[in-house]
C-alpha positions in Angstrom: 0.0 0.0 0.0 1.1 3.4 -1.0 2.2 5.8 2.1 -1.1 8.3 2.5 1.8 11.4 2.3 2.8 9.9 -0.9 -1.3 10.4 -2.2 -1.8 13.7 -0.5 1.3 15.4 -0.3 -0.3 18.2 1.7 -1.0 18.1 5.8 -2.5 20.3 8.4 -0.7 20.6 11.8 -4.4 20.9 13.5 -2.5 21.0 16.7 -1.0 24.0 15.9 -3.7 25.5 14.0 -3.0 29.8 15.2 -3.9 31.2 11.7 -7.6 29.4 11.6 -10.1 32.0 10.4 -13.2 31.4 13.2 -15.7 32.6 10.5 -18.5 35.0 11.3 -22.1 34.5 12.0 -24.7 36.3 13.2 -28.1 35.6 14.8 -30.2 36.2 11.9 -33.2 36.5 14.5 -31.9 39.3 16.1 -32.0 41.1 12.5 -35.0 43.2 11.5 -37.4 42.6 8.3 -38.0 45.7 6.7 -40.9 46.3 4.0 -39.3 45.9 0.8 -42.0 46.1 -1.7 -45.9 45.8 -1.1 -46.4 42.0 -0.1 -42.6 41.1 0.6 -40.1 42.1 4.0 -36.5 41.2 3.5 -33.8 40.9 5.8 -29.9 41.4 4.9 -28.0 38.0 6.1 -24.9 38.9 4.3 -23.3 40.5 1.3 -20.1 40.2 -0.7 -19.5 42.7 -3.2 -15.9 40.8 -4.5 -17.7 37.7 -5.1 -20.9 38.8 -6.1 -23.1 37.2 -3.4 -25.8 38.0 -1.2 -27.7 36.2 1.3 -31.0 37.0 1.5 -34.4 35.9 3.9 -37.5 36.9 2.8 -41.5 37.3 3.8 -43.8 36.8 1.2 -47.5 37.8 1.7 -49.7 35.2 0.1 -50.4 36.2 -3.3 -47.4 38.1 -4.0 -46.2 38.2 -7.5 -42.5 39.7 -8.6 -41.5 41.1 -11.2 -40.0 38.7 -14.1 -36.3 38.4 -13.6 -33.2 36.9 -14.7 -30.0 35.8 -12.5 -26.5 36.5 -13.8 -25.2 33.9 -11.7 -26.4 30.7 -9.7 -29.2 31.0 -7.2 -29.9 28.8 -4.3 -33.2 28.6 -2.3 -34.3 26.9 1.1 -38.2 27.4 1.9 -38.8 27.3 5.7 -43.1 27.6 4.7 -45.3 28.6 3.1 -45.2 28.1 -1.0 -44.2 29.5 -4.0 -43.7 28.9 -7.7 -42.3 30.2 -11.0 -45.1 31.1 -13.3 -43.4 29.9 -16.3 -42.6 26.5 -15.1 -45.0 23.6 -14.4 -46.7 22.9 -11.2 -44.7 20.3 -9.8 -41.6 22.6 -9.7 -43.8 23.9 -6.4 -41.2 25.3 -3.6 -43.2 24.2 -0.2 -41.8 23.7 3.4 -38.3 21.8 3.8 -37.5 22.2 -0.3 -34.5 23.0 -1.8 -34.3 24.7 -5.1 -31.0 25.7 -7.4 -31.3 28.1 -10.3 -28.6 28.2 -12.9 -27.2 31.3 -14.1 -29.4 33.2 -17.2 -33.3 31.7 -15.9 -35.5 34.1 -16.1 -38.6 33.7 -14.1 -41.9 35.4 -12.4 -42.3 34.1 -8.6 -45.5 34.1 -7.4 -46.5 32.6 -3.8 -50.2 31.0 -2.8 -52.9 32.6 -2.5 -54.1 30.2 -0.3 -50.9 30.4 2.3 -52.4 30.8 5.4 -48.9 32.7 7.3 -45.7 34.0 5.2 -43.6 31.6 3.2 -40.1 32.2 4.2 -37.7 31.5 2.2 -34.0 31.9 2.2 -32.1 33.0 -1.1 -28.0 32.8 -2.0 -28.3 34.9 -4.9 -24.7 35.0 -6.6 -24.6 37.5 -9.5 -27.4 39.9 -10.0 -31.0 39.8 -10.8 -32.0 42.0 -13.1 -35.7 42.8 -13.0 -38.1 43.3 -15.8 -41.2 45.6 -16.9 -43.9 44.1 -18.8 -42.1 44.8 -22.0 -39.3 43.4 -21.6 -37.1 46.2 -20.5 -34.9 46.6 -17.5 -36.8 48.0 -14.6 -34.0 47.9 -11.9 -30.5 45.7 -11.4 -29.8 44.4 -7.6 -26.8 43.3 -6.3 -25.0 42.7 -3.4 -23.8 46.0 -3.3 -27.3 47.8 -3.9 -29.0 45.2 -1.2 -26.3 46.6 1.2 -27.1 50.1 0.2 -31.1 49.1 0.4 -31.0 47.7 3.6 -29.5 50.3 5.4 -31.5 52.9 4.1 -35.1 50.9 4.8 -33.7 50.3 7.9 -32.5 54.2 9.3 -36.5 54.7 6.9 -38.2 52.7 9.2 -37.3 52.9 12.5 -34.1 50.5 13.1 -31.2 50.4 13.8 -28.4 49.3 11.3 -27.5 45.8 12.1 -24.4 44.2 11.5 -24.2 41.6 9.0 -21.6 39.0 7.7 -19.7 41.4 4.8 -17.2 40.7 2.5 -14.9 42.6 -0.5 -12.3 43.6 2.1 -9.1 43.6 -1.0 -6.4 45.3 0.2 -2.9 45.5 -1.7 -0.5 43.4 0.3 2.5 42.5 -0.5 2.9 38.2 0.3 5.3 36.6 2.6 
């Protein structure tokens, strides 16, 4: 048998592990919804502007409808309740309670939640990229980002009564020279 250094030439002294990165979380409970748009409240989880992600949880009133809009980049969803659905896509593409759904970059879709939802659906988006949203015909209504949703937040935020929360942020490049 092959020595395992021989396979995988690289190894981690975990006992001497001083330049581990502990992460950073916060208590997304502790952070407020604000009113988006009539029929949704959105709360900021976190937002990096370098790689082009933003993690977003959202309320959806039953019978909201979005605009149509397409992701430059991949989107992942995690519905907590409630239930939604892409208009343009059948009926057993449903999003309900526990689902998980992943969006590749370039759909374009309408979502539209129940009307029959008795509480919010709340769902939890990874958007990477940026959504661009569409009027009616066909032309660019607004583009949204991680750096606008930063921008957003804050300002609904200070608008309605909160304050700022902090939230996990990334797109710290510095110039540095390496060792």
């Amino acid at each position: 048998m092959t020595d395992k250094q021989e396979i995988f030439p690289y190894a981690f002294d975990l006992n001497n592990n001083t330049s581990a990165d502990p992460g950073f979380g916060v208590n997304a409970d502790d952070l407020p919804y604000v009113d988006w748009m009539p029929g949704l409240r959105l709360k900021l989880l976190a937002a990096d502007t370098e790689a082009a992600r933003f993690v977003v949880r959202i309320l959806f009133d039953a019978g909201t409808l979005l605009p149509p809009h397409m992701h430059t980049g991949t989107v992942h969803a995690f519905t907590n309740s409630g239930k939604w659905t892409y208009l343009e896509y059948d009926a057993g593409q449903d999003c309900t309670a526990g689902s998980y759904l992943s969006e590749p970059a370039g759909s374009v879709h309408t979502l539209k939640v129940a009307d029959d939802n008795t509480k919010a659906t709340d769902v939890c988006f990874i958007v990477e990229g940026a959504m661009i949203h569409f009027n009616p015909d066909g032309s660019v209504m607004a583009i949204a980002d991680a750096s606008t949703h930063i921008r957003d937040y804050a300002e609904a935020c200070k608008a309605q009564g909160f304050d700022v929360p902090e939230i996990v942020m990334g797109g710290q490049t510095t110039l540095a020279q390496p060792d």
